[in-house]
TORBA-506862 format. One record per residue (C-alpha): x, y, z. Coordinates in Angstrom, 3 decimals, decimal comma. Example, Ala and Ser with C-alpha at 12.3 -4.5 7.8 and 13.67 -1.06 7.14 Angstrom:
2
         px         py         pz
     12,300     -4,500      7,800
     13,670     -1,060      7,140
END
This chain:
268
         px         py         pz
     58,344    -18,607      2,641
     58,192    -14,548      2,197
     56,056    -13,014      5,560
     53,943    -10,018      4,222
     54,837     -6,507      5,926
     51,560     -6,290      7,140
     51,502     -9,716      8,937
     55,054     -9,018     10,725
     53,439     -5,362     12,068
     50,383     -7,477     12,993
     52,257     -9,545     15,445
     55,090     -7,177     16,313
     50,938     -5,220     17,648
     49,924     -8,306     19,367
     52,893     -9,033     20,757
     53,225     -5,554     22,458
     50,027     -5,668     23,234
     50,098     -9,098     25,042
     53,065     -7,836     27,040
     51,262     -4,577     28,554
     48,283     -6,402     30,102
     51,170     -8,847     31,601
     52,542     -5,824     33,032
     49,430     -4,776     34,267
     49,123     -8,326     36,025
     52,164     -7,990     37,549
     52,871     -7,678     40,831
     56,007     -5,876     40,164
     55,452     -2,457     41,229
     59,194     -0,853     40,553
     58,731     -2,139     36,829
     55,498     -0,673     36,788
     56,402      2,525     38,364
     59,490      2,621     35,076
     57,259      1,940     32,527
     54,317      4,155     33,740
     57,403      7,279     33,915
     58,556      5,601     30,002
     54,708      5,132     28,824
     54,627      9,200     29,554
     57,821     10,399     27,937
     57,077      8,578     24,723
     53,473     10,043     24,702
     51,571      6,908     25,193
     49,412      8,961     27,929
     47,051      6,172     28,396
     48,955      3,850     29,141
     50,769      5,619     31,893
     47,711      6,843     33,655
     46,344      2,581     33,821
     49,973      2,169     35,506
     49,904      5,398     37,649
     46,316      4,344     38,923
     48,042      1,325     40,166
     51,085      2,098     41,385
     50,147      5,630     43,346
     48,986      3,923     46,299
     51,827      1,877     46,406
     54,106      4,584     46,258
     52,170      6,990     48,454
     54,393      7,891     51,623
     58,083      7,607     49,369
     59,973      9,886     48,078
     58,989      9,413     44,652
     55,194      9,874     45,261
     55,456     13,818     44,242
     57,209     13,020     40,730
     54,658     10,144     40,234
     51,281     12,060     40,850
     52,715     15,236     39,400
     53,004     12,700     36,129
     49,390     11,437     36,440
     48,017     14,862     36,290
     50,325     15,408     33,400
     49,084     12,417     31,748
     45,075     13,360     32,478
     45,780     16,884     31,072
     47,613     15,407     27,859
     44,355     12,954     27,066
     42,619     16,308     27,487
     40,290     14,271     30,611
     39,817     17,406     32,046
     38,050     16,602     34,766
     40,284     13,808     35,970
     43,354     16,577     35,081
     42,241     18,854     37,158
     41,287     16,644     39,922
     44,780     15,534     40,068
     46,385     19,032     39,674
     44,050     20,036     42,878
     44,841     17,190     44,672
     48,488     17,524     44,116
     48,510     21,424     45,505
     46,810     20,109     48,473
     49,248     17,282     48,776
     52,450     18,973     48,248
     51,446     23,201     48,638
     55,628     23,622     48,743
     56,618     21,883     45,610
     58,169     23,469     43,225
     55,326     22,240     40,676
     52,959     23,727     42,957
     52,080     27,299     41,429
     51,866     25,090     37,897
     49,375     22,658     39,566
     47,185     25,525     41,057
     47,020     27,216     37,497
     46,323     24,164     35,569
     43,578     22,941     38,020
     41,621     26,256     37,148
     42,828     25,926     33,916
     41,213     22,443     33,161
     37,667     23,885     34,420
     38,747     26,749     31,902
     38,712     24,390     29,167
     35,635     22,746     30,348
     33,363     26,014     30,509
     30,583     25,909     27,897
     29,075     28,572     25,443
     27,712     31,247     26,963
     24,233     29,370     26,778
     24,869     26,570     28,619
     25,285     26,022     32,266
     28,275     28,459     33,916
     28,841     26,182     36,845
     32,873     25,172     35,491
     33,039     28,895     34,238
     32,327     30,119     37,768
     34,769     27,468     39,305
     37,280     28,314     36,576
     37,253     31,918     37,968
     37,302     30,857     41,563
     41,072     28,751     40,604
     42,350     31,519     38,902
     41,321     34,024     41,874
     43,234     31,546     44,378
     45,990     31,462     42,659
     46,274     35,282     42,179
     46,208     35,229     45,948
     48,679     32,467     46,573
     51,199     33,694     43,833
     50,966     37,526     43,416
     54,036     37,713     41,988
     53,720     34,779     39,300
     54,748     35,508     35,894
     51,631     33,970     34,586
     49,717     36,888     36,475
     48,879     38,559     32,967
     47,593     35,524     31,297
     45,526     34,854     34,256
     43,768     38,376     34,261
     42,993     38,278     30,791
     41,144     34,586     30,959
     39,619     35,907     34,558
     38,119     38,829     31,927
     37,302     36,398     28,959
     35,377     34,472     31,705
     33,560     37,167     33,682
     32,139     38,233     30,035
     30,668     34,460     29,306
     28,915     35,469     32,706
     27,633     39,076     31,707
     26,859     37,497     27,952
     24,834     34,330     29,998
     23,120     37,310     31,441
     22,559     39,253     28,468
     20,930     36,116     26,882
     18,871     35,024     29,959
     17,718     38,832     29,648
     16,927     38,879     25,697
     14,923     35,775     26,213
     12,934     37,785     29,407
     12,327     40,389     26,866
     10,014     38,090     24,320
      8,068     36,652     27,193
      7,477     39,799     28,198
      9,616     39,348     31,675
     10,302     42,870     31,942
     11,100     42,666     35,485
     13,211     39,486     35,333
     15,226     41,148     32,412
     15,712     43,968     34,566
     16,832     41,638     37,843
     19,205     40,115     35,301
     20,899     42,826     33,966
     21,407     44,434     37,456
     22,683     41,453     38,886
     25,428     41,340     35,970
     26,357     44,778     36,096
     26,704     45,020     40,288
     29,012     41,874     39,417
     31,032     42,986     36,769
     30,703     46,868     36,908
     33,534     47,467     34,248
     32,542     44,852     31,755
     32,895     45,745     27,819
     29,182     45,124     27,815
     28,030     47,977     30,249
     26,710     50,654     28,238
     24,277     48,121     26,133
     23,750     46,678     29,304
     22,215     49,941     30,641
     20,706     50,818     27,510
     18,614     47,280     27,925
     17,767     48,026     31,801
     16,270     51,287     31,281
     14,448     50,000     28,478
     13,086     46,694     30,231
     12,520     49,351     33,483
     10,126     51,400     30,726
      8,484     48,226     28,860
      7,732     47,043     33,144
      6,490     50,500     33,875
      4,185     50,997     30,422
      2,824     47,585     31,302
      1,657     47,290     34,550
     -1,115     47,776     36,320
     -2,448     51,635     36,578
     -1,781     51,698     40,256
      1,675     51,166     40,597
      2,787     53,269     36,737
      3,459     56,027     38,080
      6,033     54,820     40,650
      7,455     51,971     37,971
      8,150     55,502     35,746
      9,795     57,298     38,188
     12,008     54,392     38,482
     12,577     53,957     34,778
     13,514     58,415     34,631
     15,391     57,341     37,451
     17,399     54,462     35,321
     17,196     57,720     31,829
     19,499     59,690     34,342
     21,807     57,218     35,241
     22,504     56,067     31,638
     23,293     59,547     30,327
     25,020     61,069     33,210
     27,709     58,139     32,188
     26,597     57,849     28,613
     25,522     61,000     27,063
     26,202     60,351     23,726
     26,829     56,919     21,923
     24,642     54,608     19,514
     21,696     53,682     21,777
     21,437     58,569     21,787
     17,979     58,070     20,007
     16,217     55,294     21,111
     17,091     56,503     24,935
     15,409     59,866     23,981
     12,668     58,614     22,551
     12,472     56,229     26,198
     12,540     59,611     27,687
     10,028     61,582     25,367
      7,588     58,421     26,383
      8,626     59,117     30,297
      7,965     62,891     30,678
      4,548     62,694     28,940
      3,759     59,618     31,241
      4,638     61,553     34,323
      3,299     64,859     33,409
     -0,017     62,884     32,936
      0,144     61,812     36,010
      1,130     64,977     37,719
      4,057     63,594     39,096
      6,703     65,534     40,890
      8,253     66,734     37,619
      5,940     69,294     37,188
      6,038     71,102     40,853
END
């Protein structure tokens, strides 16, 4: 009687199959603990982390317990389960701060909230924590080769913020929030002062500042202008010629008849 190919793989699956949730039954932990560590080399991730789970507590105060967890994280990370990765990773710097996986563990625990942190449109919360890892381990490993790489996602990440900002502020412009737009944009650019973003950033302040001046009530214009020429100065003292050159003196053609209306202390 010929067996078809596809009934032998068929059973060679069940078969395999039926022996891993016998394993998982068993109460033999050192057989678990080798096929959890075999389960990982071979890339069968999930696998190893339903042994791990099971044989970590086990292992907890032996020698091997460093190896084991360091695996688990591993595991998490491969799956790309973030958040279960970089639980692990912080948990294991915490655990063991002087192995020599250590400086790997702090970087991939801010590294896992780097992967998690959204379009610039979302919620920031992971981008913010992302930063927060990366700053740490700056401080704990100044000397770390990865010191480069780390800057430049610290940068990519501090401009999600700014750009959050910059689209929280666009969407204050067409409800007319001129004053929340401006709130936004100085909060961004008191954070991030050297930010790629900075000179439309200004450009968008002093504008909103105007827009808040030219639209509020006739008692408090005058000093809402002064603020705004206040913001005119600031902008072309560091930006005195670029593409926003027109549009800022036509801001300020609007501002000097506004003030010299009002007799402000331009004209003394």
């Amino acid at each position: 009687m010929k067996i078809s190919k596809g009934i032998v793989i068929i059973v060679l699956i069940l078969s395999s199959s039926c022996k891993y949730e016998k394993l998982l039954k068993s109460t033999d932990f050192d057989l678990k603990k080798q096929k959890a560590v075999e389960y990982y080399e071979a890339g069968k991730y999930l696998k190893a982390t339903e042994l791990f789970t099971q044989i970590l507590p086990r292992f907890r105060a032996t020698e091997e317990a460093e190896e084991l967890n360091w695996l688990n994280a591993r595991s998490y990370f491969e799956l790309k389960d973030y958040v279960m990765a970089g639980t692990y990773f912080s948990n294991f710097s915490m655990l063991y701060p002087y192995s020599r996986s250590a400086e790997d563990a702090v970087y991939y625990a801010a590294y896992c909230d780097y992967k998690m942190s959204p379009r610039p449109e979302l919620d920031q919360d992971y981008t913010r924590k992302s930063i927060e890892g990366f700053r740490l381990f700056k401080r704990r490993y100044p000397f770390s080769d990865r010191m480069a790489e780390v800057d430049g996602l610290i940068t990519e990440l501090e401009d999600k913020l700014v750009k959050k900002s910059y689209i929280s502020a666009k969407l204050y412009y067409q409800m007319f929030q001129y004053r929340a737009a401006v709130v936004a944009l100085n909060s961004s650019l008191n954070d991030y002062p050297n930010t790629r973003y900075r000179e439309e950033m200004m450009f968008l302040k002093l504008n909103a500042q105007y827009l808040y001046a030219l639209n509020s009530i006739t008692a408090r214009q005058r000093e809402r202008y002064q603020t705004a020429y206040d913001e005119y100065l600031s902008f072309t003292e560091e930006f005195p010629d670029g593409p926003y050159s027109k549009d800022v003196k036509k801001i300020y053609d609007a501002l000097m008849k506004e003030l010299k209306s009002e007799n402000s202390i331009l004209d003394k």
